[in-house]
N, C-alpha and C positions, 0 to 999 in steps of 0.2 A: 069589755071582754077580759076575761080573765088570762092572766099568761098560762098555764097550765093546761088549760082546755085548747091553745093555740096548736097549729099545725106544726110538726116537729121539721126544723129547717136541717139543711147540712152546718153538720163543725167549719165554723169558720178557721180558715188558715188563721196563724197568727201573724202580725205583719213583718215585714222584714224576710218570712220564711219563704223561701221558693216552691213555685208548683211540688207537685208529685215530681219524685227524680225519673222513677219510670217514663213515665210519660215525657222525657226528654231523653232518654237513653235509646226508647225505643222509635223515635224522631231522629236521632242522631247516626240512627246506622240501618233505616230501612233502603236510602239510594246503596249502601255497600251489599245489601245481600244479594240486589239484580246484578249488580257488576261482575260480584263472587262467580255466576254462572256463565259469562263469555269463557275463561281459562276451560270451561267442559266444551264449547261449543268448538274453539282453536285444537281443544286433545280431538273431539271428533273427526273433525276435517282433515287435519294430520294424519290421524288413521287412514280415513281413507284414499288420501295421496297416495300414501304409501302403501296401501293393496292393490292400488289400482298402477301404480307406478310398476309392483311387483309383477303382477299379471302381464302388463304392456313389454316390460323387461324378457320376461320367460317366451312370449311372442315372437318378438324380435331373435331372441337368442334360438329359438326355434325354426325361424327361416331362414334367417344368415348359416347359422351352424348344421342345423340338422339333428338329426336324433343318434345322430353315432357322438357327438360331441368335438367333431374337429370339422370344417370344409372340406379338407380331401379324403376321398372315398378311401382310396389305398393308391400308394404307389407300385402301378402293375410299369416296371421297366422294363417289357419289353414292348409296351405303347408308343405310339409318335401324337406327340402334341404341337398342337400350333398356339404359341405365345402370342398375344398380340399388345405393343407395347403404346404408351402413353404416345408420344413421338410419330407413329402410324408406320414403326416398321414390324415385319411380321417373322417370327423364327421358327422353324418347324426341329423338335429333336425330341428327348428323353426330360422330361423336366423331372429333378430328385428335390427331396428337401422342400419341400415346399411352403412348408410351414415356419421356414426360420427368416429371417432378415432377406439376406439376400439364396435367395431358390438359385437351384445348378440346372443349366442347361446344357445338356453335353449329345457328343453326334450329332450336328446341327448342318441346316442349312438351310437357305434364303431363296428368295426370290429375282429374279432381276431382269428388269423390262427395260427391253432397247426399241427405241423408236428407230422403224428404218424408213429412212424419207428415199424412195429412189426418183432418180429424175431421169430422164430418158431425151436423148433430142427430138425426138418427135413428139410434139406437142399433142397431136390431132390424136394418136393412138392411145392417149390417157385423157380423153376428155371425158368418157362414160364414168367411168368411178376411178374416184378420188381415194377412195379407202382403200383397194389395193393398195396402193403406192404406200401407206399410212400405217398397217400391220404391222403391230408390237410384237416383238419376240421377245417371248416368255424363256428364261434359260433357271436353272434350279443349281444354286451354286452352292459347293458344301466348304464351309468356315474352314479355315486355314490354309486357303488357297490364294492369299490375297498377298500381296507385297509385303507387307508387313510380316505376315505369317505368324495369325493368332494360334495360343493352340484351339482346339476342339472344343471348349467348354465355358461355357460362361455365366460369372454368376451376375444375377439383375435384382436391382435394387425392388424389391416388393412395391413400393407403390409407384413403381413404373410399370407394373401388369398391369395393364386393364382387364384381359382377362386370359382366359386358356381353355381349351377344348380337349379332348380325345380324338384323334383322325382315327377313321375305320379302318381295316385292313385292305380295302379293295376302293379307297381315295385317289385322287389322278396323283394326290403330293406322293401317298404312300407308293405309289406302284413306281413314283420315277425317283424316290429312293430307292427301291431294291433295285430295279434298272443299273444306276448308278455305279451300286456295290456289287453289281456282274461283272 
């Protein structure tokens, strides 16, 4: 066979010389261009934390708060509220400030139940009921009438409220304040 009429082969490398450099360059950095795409997948997710975080945020801030942008509706002073405290004691008066540290309770007054145990020497005459004899008396005591002699006004550490209400005008507390102040 003639060389010339033979089939044309590829150029042999020379020896010593390395592959094609391409073909190692583009082997050497095809794992880094999948990895290059996690840093998009972590900014995604990121994002949407933090819209969703936002949303959840505006939520919350919108039930706790309200759409006036503070908890208290207004200070109408001449309402009677009843504070009810951590502790399970209960105040009835003008709560002012209510948004600062410690809130003012002023014109105040309380509750106070006396147990009246009567005993009778006839046994036989109190054998039907028990509860007579056992009847709490309810008395409505206004602050500053105590030994001590606080004044009128008190201010309460905020997260010792648990919470506070509006009494109505026509409340059995409301009516035996004005009673009271007759």
């Amino acid at each position: 066979m003639d060389q010339n009429t033979s089939m044309p082969q590829a150029p042999s490398e020379p020896m010593g010389m390395p592959e094609h450099p391409m073909r190692h360059h583009r082997a050497a950095h095809q794992p880094r261009e999948n990895k290059g795409g996690g840093w998009k997948i972590a900014f995604i997710v990121l994002v949407i934390l933090l819209v969703a975080g936002g949303i959840g945020g505006y939520f919350i801030k919108k039930s706790v708060i309200g759409d006036k942008g503070s908890y208290v509706k207004s200070e109408n002073s001449s309402a009677w509220q009843a504070v009810f405290l951590t502790n399970g004691q209960v105040y009835f008066g003008h709560l002012k400030e209510r948004t600062a540290k410690y809130p003012l309770l002023a014109d105040i007054y309380y509750l106070q139940v006396n147990q009246q145990n009567l005993q009778s020497g006839d046994q036989n005459a109190n054998t039907n009921t028990n509860s007579d004899a056992a009847q709490p008396q309810i008395s409505l005591i206004k602050l500053g009438e105590e030994l001590h002699g606080p004044k009128d006004e008190m201010y309460i550490a905020k997260d010792q409220i648990l919470f506070w209400e509006d009494l109505k005008d026509d409340s059995k507390v409301v009516q035996a304040i004005k009673d009271y102040k007759k």
